[in-house]
N, CA and C of each residue as an Amber inpcrd file, in Angstrom:
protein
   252
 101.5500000  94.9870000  69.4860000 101.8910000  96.0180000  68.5250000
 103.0110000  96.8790000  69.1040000 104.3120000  97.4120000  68.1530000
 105.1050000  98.0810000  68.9060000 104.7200000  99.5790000  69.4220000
 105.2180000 100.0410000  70.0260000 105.1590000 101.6610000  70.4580000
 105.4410000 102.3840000  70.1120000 105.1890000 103.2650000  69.8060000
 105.9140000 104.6250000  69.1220000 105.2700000 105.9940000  70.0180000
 106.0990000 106.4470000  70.0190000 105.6210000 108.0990000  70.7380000
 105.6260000 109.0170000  69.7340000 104.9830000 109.7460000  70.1580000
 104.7730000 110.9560000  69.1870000 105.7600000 111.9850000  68.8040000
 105.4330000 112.7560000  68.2680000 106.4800000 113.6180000  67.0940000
 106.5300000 114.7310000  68.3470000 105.7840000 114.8700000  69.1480000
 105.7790000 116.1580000  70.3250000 106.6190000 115.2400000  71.2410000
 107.0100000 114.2030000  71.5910000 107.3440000 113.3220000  72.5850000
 108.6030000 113.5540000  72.7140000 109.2680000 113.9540000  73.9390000
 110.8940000 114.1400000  73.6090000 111.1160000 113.0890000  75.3980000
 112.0120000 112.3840000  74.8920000 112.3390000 111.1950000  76.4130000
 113.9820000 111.5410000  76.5010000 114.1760000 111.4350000  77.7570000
 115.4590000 111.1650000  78.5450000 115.5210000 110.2670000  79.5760000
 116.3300000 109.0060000  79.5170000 116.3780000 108.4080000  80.5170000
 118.2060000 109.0900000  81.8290000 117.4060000 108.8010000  82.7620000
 117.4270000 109.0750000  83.6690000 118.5350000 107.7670000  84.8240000
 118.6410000 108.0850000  85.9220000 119.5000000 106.7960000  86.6850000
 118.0690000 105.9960000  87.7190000 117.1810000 107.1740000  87.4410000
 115.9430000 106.8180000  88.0700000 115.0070000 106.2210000  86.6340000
 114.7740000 105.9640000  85.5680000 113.9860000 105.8010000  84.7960000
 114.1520000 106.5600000  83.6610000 112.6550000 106.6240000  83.1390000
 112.8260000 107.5520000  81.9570000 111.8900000 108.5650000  82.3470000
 112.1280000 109.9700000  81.5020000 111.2640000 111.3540000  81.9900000
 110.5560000 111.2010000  80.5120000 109.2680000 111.5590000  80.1640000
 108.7200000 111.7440000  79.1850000 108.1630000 113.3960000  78.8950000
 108.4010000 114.1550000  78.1860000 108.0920000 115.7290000  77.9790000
 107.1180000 115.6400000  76.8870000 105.9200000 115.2990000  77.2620000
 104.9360000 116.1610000  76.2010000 104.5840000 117.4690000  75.6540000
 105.6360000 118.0630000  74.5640000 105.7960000 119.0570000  74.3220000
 104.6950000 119.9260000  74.6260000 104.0730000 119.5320000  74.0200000
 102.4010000 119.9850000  73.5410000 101.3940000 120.8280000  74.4050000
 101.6360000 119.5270000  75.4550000 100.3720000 120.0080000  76.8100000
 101.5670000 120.5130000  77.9810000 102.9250000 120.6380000  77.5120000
 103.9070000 120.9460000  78.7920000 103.8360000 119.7350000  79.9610000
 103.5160000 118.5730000  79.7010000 103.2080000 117.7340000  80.6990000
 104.6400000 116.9020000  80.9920000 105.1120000 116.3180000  82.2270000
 106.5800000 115.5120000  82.1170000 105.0840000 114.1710000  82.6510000
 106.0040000 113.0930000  82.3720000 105.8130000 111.9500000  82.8990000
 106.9720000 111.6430000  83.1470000 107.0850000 110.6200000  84.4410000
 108.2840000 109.7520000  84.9710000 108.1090000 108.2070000  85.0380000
 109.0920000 107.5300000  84.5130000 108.8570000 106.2180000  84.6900000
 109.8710000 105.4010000  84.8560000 109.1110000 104.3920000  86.1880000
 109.9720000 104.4940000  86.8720000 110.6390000 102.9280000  86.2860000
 112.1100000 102.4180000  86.6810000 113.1660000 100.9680000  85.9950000
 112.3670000  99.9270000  85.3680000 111.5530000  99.5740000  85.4810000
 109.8140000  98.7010000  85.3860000 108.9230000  99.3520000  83.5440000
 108.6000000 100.8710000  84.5580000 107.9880000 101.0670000  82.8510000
 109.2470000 101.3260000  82.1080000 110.2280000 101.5140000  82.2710000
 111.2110000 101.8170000  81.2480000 111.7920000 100.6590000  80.5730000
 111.7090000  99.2360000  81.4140000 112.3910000  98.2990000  80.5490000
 110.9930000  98.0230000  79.2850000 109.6350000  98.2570000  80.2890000
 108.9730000  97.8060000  78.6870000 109.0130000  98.8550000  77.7380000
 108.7110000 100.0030000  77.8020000 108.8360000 100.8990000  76.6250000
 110.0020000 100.6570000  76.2210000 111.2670000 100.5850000  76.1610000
 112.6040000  99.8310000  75.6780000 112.0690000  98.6010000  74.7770000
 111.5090000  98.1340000  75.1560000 110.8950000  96.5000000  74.6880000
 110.6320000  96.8350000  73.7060000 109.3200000  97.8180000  73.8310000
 108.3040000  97.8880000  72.9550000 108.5250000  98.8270000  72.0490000
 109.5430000  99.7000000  72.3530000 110.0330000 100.9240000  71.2620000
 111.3990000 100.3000000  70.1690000 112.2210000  99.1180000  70.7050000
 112.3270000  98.2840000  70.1540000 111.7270000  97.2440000  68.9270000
 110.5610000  97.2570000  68.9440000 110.1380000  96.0850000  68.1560000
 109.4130000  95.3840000  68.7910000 109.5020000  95.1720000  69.8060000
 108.9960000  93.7840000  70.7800000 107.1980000  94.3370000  71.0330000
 106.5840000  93.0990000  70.8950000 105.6700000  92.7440000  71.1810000
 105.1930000  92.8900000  72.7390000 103.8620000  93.3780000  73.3310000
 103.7450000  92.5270000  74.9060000 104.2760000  91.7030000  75.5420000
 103.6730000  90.5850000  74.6930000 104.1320000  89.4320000  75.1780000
 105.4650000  89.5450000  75.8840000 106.3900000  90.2510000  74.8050000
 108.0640000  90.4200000  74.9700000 108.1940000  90.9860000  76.2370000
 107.4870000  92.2980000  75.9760000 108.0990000  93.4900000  77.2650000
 107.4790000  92.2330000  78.7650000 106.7800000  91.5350000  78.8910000
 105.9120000  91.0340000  79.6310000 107.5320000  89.9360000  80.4030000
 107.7010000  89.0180000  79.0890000 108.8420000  88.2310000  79.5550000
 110.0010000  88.7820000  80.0110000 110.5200000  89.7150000  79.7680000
 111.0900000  90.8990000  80.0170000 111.4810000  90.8500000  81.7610000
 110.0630000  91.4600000  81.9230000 109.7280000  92.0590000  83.0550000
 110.1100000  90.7540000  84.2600000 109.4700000  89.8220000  83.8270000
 110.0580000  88.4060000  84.6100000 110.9550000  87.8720000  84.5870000
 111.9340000  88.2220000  83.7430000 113.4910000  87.9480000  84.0270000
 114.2780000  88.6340000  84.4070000 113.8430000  90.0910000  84.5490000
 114.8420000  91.1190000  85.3930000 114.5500000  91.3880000  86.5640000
 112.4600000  90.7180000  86.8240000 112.5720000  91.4680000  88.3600000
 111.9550000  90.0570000  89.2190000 111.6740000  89.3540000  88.8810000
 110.9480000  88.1610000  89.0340000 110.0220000  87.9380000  89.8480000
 108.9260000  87.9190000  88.6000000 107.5840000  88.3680000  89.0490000
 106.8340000  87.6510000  88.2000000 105.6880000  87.6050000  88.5910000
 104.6480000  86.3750000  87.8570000 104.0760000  86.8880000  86.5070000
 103.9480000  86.1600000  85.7170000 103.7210000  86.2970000  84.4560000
 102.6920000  86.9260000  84.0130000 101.7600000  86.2690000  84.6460000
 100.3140000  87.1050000  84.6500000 100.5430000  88.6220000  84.7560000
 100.8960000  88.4710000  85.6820000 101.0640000  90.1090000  86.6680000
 101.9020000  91.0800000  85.5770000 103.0110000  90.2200000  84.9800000
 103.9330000  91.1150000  84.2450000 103.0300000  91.7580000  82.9830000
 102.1400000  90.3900000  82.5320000 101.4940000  91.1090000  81.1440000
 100.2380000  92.1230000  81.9420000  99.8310000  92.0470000  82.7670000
  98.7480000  93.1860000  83.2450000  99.2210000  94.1510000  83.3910000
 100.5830000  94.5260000  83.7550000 101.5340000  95.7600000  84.2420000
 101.7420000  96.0120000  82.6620000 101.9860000  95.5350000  81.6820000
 102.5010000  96.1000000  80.5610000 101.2370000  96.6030000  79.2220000
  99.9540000  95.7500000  79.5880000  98.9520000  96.3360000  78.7430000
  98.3200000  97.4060000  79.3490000  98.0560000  97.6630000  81.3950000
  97.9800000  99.0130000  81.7590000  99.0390000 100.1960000  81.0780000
 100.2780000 100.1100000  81.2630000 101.2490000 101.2410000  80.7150000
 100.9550000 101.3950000  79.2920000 100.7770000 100.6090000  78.3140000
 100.3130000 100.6940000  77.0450000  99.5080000 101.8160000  77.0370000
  98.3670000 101.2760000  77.7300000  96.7410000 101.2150000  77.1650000
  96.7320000 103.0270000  77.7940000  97.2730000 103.2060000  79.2030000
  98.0670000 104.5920000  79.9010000  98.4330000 105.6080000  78.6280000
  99.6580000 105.2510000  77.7270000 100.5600000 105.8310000  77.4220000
  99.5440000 106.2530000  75.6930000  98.9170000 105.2290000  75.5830000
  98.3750000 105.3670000  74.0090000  97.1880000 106.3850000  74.5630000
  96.2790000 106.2980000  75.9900000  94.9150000 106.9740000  76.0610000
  95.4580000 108.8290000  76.5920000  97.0520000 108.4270000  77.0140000
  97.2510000 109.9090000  77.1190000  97.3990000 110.5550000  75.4960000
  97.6030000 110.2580000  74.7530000  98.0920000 110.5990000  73.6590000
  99.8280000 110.4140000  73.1280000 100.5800000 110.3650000  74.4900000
 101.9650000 110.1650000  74.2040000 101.9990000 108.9450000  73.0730000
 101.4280000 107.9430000  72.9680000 101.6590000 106.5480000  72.3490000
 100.7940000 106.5410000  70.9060000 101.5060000 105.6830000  70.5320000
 100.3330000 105.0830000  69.4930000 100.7940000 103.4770000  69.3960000
């Protein structure tokens, strides 16, 4: 399912990643070249799966591993509230 952040959610990427500002609770998150190519993915359109293949062609890394790294940041980003 794609990603979307919330209406409080204001992002800037960065030379280090992306910064996430949860208006709301005043909270920043940082994330670091890794979570930023999947939220790119996934704020895009793209599916898991996608951000997953993604992840293994820019940093090359095992597949498995890539989709476990991308349904943690999900599952992260939707249980903080930033995501849906």
């Amino acid at each position: 399912m794609p990603l979307r952040f919330g209406e409080n959610v204001s992002t800037a990427e960065t030379d280090y990643g992306t910064v996430l500002l949860d208006e709301r609770a005043g909270a920043y998150w940082e994330l670091n070249p890794t979570a930023t190519l999947v939220v790119r993915t996934l704020l895009d359109g793209g599916e898991e799966a996608e951000a997953a293949a993604a992840l293994v062609r820019e940093f090359d890394i095992d597949q498995a591993q890539a989709l476990r790294d991308v349904e943690t940041l999900v599952r992260e980003l939707r249980g903080s509230g930033l995501a849906s």
